[in-house]
CHARMM internal coordinates of N, CA and C (Angstrom, degrees):
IC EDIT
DIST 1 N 1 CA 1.4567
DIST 1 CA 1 C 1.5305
ANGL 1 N 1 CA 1 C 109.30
DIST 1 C 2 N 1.2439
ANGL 1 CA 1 C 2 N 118.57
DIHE 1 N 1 CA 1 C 2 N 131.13
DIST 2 N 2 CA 1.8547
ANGL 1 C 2 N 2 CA 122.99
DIHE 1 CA 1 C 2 N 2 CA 171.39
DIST 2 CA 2 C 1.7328
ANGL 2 N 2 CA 2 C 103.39
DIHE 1 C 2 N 2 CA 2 C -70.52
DIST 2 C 3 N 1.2746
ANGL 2 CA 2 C 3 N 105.84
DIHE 2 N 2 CA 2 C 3 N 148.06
DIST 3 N 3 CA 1.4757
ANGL 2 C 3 N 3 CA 114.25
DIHE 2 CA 2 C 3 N 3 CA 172.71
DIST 3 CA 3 C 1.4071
ANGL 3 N 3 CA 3 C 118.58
DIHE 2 C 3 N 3 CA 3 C -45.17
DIST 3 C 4 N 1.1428
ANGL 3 CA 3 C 4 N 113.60
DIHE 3 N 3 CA 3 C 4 N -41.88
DIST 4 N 4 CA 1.4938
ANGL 3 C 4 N 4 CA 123.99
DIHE 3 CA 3 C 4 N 4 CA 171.33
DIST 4 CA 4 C 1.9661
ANGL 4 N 4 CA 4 C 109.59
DIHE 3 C 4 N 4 CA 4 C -55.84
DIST 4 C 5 N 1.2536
ANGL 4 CA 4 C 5 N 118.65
DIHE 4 N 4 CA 4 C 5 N -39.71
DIST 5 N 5 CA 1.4360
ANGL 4 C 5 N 5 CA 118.67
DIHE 4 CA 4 C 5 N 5 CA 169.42
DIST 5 CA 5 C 1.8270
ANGL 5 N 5 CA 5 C 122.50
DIHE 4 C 5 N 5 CA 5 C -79.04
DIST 5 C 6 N 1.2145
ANGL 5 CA 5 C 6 N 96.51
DIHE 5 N 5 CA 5 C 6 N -31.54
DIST 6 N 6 CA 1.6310
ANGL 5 C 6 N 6 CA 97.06
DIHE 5 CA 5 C 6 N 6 CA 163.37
DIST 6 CA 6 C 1.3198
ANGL 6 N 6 CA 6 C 104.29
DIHE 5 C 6 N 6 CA 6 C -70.13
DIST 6 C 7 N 1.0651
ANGL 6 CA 6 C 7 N 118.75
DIHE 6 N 6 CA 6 C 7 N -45.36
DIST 7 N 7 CA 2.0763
ANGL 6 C 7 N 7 CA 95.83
DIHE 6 CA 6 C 7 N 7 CA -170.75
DIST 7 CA 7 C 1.2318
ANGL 7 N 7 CA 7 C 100.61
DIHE 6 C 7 N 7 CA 7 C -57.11
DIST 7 C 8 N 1.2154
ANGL 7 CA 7 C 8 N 107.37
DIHE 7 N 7 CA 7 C 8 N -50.84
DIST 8 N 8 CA 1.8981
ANGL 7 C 8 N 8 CA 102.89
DIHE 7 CA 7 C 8 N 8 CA -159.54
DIST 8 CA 8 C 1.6459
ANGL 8 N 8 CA 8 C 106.90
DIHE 7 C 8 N 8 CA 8 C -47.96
DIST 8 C 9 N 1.6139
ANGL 8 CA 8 C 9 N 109.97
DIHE 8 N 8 CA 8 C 9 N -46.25
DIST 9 N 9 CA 1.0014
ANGL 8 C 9 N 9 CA 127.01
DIHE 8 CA 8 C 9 N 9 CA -156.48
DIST 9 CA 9 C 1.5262
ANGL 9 N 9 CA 9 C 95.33
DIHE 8 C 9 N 9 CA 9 C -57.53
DIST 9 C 10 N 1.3964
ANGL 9 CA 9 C 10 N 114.35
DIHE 9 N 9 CA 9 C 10 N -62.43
DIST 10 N 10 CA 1.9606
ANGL 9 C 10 N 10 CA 137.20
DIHE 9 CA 9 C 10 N 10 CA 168.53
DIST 10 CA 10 C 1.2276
ANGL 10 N 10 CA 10 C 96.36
DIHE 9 C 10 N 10 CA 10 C -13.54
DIST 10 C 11 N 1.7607
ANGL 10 CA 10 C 11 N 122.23
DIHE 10 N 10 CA 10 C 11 N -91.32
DIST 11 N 11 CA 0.9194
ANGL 10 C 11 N 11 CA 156.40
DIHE 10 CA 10 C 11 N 11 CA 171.42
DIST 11 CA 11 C 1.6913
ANGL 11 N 11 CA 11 C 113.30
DIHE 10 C 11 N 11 CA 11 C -15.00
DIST 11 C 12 N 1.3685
ANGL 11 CA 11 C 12 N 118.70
DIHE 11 N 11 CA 11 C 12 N -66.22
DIST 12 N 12 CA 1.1876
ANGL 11 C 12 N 12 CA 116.16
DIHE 11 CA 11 C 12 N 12 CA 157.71
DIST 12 CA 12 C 1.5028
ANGL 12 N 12 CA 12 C 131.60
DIHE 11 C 12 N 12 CA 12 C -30.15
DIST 12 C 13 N 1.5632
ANGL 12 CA 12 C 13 N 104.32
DIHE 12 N 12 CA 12 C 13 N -60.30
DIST 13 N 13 CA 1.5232
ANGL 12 C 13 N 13 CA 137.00
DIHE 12 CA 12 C 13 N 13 CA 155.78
DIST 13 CA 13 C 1.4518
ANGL 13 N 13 CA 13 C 101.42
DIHE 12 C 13 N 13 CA 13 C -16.41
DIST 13 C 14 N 1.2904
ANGL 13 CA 13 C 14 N 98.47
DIHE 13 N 13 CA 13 C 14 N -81.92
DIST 14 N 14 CA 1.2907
ANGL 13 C 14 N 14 CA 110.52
DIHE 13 CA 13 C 14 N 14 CA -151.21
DIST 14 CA 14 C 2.0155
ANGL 14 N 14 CA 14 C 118.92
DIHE 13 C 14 N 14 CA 14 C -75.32
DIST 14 C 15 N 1.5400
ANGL 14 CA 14 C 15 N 112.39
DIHE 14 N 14 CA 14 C 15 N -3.75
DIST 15 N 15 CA 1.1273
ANGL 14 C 15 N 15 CA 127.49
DIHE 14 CA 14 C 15 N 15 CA 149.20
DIST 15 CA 15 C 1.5713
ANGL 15 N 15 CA 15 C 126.04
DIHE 14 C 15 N 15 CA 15 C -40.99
DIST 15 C 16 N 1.5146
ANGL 15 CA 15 C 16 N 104.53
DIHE 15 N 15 CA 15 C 16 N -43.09
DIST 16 N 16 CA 1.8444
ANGL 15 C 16 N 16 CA 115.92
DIHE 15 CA 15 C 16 N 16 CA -176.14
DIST 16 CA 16 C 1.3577
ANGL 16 N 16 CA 16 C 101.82
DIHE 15 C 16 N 16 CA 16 C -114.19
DIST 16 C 17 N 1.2458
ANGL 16 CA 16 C 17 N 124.37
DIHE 16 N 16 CA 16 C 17 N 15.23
DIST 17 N 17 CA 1.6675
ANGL 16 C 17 N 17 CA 126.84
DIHE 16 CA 16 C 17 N 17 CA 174.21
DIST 17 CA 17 C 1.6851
ANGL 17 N 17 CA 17 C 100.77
DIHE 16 C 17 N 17 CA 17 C -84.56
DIST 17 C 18 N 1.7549
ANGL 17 CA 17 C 18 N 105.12
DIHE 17 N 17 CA 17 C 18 N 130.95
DIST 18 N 18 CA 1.5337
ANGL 17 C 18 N 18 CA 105.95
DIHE 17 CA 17 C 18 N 18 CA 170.66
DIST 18 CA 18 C 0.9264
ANGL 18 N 18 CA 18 C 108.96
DIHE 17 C 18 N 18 CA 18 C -59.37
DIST 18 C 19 N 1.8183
ANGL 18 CA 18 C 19 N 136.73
DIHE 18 N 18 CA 18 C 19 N 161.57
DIST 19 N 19 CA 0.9904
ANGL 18 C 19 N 19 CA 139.80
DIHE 18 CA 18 C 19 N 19 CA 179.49
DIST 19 CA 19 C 1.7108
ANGL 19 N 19 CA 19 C 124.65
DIHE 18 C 19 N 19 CA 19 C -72.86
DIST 19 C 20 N 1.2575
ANGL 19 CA 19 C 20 N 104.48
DIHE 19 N 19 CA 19 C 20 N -23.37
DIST 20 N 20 CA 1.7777
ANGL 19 C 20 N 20 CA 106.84
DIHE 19 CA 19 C 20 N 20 CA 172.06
DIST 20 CA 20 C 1.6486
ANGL 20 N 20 CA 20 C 114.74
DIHE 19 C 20 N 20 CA 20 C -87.91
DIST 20 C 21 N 1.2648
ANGL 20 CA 20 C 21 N 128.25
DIHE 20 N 20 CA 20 C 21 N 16.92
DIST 21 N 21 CA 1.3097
ANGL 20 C 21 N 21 CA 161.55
DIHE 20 CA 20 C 21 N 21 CA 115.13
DIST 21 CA 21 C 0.8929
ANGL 21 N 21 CA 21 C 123.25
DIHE 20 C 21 N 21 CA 21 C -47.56
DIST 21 C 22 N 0.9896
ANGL 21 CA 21 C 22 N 135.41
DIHE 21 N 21 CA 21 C 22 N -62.42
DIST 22 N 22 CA 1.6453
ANGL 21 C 22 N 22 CA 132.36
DIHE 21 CA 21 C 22 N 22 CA -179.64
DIST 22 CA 22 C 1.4731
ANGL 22 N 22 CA 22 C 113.97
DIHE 21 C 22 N 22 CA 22 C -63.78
DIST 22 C 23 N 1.4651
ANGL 22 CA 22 C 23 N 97.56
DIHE 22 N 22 CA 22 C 23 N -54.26
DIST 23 N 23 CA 1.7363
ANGL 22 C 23 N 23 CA 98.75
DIHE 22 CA 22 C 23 N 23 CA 161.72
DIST 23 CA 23 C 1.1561
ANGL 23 N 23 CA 23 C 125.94
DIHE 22 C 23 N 23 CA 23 C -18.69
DIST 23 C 24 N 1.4694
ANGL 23 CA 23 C 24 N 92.96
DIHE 23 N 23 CA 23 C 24 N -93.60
DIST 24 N 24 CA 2.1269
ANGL 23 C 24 N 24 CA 103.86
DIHE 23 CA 23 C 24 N 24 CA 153.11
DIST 24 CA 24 C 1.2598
ANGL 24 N 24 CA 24 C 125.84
DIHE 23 C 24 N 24 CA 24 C -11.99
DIST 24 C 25 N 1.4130
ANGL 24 CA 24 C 25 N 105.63
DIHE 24 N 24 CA 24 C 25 N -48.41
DIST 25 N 25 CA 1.7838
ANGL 24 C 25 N 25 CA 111.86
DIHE 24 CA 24 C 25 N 25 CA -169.75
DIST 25 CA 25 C 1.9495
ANGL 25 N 25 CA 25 C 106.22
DIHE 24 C 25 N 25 CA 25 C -76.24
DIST 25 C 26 N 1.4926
ANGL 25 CA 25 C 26 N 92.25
DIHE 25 N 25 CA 25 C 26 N -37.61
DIST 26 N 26 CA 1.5497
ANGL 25 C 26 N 26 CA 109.96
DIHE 25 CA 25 C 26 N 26 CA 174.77
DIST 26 CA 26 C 1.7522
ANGL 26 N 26 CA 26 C 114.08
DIHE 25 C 26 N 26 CA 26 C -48.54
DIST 26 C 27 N 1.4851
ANGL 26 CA 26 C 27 N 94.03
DIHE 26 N 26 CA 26 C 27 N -78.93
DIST 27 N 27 CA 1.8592
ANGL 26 C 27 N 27 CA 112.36
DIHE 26 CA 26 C 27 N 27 CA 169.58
DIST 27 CA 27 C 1.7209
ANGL 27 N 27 CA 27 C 104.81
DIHE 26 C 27 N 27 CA 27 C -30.06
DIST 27 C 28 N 1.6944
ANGL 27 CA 27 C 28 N 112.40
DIHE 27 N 27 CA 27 C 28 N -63.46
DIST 28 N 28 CA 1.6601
ANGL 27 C 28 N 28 CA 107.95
DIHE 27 CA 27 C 28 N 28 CA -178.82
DIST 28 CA 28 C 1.6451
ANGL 28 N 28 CA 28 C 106.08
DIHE 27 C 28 N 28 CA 28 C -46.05
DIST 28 C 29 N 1.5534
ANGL 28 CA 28 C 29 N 94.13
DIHE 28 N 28 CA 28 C 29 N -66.45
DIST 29 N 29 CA 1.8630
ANGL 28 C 29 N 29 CA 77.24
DIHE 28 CA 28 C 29 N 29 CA -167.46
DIST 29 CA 29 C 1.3126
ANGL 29 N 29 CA 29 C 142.84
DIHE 28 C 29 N 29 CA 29 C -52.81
DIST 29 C 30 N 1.5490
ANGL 29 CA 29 C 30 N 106.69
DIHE 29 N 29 CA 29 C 30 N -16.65
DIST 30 N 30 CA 1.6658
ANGL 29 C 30 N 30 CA 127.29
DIHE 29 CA 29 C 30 N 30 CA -177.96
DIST 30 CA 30 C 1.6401
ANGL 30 N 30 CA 30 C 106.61
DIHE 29 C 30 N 30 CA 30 C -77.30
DIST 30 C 31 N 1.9361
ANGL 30 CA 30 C 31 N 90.16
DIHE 30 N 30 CA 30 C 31 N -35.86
DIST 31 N 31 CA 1.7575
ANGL 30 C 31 N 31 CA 74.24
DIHE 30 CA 30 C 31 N 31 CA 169.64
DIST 31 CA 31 C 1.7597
ANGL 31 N 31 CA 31 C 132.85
DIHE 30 C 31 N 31 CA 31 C -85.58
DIST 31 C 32 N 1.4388
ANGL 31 CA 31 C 32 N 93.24
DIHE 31 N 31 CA 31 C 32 N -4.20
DIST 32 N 32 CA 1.8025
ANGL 31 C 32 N 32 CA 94.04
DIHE 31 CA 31 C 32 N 32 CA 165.45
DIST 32 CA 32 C 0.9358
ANGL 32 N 32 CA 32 C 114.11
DIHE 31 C 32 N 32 CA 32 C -50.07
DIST 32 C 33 N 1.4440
ANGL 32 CA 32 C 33 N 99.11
DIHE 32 N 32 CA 32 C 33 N -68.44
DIST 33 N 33 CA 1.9101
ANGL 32 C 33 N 33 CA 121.96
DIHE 32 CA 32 C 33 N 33 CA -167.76
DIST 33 CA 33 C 1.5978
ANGL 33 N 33 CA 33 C 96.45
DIHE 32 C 33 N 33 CA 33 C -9.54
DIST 33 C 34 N 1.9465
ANGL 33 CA 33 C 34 N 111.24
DIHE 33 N 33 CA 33 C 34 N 119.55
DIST 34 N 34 CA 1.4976
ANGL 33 C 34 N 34 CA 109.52
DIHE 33 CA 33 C 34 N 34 CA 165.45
DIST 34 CA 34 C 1.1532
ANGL 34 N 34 CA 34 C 117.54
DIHE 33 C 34 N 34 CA 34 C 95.14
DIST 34 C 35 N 1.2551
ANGL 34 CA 34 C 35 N 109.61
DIHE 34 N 34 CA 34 C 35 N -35.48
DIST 35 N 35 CA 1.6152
ANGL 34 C 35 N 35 CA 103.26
DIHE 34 CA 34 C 35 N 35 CA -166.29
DIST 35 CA 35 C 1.4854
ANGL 35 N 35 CA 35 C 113.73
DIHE 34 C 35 N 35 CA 35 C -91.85
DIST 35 C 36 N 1.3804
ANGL 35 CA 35 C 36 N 130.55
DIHE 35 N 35 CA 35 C 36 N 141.43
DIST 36 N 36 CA 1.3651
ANGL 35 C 36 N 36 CA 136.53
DIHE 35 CA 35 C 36 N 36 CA -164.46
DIST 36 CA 36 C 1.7107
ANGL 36 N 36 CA 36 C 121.17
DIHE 35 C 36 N 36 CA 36 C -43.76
DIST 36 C 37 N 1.1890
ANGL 36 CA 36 C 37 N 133.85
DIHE 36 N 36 CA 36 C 37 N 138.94
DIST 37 N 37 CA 1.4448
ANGL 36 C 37 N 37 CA 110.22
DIHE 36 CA 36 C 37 N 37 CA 169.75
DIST 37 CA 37 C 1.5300
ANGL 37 N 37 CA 37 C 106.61
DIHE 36 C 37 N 37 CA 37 C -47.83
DIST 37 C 38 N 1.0081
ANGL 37 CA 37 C 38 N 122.13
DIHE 37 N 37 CA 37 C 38 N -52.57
DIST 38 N 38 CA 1.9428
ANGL 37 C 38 N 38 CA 122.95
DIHE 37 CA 37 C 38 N 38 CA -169.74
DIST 38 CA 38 C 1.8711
ANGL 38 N 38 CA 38 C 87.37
DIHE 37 C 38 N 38 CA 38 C -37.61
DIST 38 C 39 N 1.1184
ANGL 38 CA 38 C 39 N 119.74
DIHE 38 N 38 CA 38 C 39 N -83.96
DIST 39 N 39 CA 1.1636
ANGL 38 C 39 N 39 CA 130.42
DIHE 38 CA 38 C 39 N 39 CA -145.91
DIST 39 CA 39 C 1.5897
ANGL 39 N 39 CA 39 C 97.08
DIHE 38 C 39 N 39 CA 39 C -52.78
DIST 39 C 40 N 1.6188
ANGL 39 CA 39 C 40 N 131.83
DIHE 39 N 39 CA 39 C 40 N -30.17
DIST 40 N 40 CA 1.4091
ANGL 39 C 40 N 40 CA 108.47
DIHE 39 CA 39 C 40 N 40 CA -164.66
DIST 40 CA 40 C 1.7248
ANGL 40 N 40 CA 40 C 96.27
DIHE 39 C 40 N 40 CA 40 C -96.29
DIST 40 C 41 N 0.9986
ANGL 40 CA 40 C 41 N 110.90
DIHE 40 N 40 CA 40 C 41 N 1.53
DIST 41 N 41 CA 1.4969
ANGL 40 C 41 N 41 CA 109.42
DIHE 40 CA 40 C 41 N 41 CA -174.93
DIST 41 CA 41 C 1.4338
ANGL 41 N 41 CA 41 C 113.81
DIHE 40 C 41 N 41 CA 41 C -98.52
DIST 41 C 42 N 2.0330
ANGL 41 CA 41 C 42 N 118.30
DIHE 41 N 41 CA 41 C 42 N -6.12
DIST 42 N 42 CA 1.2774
ANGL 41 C 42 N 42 CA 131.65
DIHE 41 CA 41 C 42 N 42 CA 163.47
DIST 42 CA 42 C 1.1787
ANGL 42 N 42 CA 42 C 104.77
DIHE 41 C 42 N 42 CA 42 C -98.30
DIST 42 C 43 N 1.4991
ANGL 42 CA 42 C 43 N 128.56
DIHE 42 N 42 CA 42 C 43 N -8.23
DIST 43 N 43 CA 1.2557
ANGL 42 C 43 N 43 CA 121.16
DIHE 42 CA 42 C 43 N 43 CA 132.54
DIST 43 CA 43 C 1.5191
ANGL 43 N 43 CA 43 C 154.58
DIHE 42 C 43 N 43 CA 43 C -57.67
DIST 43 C 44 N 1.1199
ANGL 43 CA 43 C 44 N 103.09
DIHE 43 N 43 CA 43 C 44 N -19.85
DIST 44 N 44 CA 1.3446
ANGL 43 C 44 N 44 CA 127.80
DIHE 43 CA 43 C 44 N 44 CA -128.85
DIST 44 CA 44 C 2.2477
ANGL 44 N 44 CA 44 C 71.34
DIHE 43 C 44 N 44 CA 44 C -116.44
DIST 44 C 45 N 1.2182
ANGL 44 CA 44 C 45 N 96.11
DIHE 44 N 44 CA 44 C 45 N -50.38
DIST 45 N 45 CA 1.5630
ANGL 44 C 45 N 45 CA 110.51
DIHE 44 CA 44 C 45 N 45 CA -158.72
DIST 45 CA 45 C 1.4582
ANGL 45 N 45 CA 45 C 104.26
DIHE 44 C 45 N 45 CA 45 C -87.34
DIST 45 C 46 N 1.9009
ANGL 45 CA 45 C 46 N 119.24
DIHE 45 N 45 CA 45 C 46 N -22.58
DIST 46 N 46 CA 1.8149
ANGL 45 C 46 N 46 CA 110.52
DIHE 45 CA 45 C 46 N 46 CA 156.83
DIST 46 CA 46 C 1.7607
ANGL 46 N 46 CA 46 C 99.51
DIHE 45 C 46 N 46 CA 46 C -70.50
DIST 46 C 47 N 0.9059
ANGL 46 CA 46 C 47 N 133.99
DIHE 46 N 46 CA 46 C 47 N -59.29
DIST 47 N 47 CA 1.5429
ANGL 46 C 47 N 47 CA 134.77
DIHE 46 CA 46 C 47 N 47 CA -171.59
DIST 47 CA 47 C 1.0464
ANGL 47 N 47 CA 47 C 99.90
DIHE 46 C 47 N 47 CA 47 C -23.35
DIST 47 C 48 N 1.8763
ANGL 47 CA 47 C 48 N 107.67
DIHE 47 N 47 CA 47 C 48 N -81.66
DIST 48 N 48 CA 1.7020
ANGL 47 C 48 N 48 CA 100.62
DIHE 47 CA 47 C 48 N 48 CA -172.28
DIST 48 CA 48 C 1.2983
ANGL 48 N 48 CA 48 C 130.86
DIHE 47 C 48 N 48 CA 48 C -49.85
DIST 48 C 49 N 1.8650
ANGL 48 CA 48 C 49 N 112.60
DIHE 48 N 48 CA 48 C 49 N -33.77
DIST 49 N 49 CA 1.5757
ANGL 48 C 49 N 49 CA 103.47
DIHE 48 CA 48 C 49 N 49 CA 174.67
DIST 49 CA 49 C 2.0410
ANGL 49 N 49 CA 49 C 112.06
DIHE 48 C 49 N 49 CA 49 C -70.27
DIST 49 C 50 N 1.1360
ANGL 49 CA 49 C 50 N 106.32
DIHE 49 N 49 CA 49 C 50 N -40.49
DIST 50 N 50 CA 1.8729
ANGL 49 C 50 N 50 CA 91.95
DIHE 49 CA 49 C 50 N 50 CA 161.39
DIST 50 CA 50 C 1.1016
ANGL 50 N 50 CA 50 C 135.13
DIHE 49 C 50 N 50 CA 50 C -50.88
DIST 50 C 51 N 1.3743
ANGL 50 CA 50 C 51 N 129.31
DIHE 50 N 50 CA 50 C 51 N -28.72
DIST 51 N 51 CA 1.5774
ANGL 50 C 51 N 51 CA 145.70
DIHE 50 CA 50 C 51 N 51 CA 144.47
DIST 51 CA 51 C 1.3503
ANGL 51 N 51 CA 51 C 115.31
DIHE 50 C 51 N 51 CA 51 C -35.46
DIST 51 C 52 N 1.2448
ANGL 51 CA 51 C 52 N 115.86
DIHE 51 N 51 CA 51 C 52 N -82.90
DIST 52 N 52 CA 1.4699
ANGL 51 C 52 N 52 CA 122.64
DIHE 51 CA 51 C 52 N 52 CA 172.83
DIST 52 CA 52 C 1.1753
ANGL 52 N 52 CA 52 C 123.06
DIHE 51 C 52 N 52 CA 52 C -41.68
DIST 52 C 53 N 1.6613
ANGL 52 CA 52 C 53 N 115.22
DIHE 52 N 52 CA 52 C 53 N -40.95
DIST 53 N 53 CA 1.6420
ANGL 52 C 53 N 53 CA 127.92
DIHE 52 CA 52 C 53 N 53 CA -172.75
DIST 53 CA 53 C 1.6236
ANGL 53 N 53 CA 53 C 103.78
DIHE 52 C 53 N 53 CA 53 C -78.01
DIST 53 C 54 N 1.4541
ANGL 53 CA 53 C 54 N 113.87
DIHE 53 N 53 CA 53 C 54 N -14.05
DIST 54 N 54 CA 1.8483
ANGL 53 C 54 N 54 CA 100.35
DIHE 53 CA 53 C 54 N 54 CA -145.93
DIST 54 CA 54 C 1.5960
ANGL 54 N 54 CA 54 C 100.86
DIHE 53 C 54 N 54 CA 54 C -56.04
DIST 54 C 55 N 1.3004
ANGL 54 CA 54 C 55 N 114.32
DIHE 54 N 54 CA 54 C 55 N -42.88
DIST 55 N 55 CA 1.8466
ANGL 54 C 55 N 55 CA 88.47
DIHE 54 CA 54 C 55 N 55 CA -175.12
DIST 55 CA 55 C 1.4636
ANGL 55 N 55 CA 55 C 114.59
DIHE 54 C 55 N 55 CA 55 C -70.94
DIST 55 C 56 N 1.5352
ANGL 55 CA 55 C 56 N 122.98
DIHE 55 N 55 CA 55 C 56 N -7.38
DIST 56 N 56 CA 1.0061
ANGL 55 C 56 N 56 CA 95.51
DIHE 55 CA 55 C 56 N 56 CA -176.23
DIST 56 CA 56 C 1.8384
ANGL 56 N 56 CA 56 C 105.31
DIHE 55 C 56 N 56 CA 56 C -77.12
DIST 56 C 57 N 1.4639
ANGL 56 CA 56 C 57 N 108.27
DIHE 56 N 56 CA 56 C 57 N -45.73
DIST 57 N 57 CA 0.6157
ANGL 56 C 57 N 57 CA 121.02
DIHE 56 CA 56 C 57 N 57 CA -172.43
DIST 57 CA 57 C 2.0847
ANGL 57 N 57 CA 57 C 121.20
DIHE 56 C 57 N 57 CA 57 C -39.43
DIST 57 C 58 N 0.9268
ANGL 57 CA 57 C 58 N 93.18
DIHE 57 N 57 CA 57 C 58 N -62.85
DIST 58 N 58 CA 1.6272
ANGL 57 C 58 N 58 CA 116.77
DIHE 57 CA 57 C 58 N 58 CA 152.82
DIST 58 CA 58 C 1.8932
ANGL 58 N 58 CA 58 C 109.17
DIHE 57 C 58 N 58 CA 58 C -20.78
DIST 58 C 59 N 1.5485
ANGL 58 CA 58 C 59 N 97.82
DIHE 58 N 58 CA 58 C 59 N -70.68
DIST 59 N 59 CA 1.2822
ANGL 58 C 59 N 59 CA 92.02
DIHE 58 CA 58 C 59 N 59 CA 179.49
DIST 59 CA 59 C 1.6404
ANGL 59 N 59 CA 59 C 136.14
DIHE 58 C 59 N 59 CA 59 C -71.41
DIST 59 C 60 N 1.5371
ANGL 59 CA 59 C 60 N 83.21
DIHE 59 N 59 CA 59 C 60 N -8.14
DIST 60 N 60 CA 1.9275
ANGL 59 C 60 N 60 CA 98.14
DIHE 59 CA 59 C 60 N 60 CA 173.27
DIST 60 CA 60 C 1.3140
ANGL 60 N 60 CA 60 C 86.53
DIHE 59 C 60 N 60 CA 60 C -63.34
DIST 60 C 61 N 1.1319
ANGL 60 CA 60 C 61 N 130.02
DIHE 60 N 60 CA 60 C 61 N -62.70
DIST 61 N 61 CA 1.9756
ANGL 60 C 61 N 61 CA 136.56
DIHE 60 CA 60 C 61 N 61 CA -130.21
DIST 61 CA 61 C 1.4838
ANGL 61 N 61 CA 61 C 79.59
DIHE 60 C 61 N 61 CA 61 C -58.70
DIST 61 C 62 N 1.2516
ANGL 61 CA 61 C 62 N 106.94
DIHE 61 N 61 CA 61 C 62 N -41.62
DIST 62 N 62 CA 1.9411
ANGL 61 C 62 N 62 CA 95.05
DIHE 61 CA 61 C 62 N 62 CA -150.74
DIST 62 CA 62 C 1.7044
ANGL 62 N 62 CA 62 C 117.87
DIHE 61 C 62 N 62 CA 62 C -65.18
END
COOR INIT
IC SEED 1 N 1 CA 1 C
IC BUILD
């Protein structure tokens, strides 16, 4: 997809998105702003392993 088709696509999205969602979506993007591709994509790549892990993770805490 060209940048020009992801927004629209976003944009659409974000029409039927609840509003304490969007927030969220707001807060993420402000914190890109600037920061290197490397850095949001070692972001991007702890997220998904906390996703995948959460029960395990969960069951460590206990």
């Amino acid at each position: 997809m060209s940048k020009d088709e992801v927004k629209t696509a976003i944009n659409e999205l974000l029409d039927n998105t609840p509003e304490q969602v969007l927030q969220e979506v707001f807060e993420y993007l402000k914190s890109v702003q600037g920061k290197s591709n490397k850095s949001v994509s070692m972001s991007q790549n702890l997220r998904t392993i906390l996703m995948e892990d959460k029960e395990l993770l969960e069951r460590l805490a206990k």
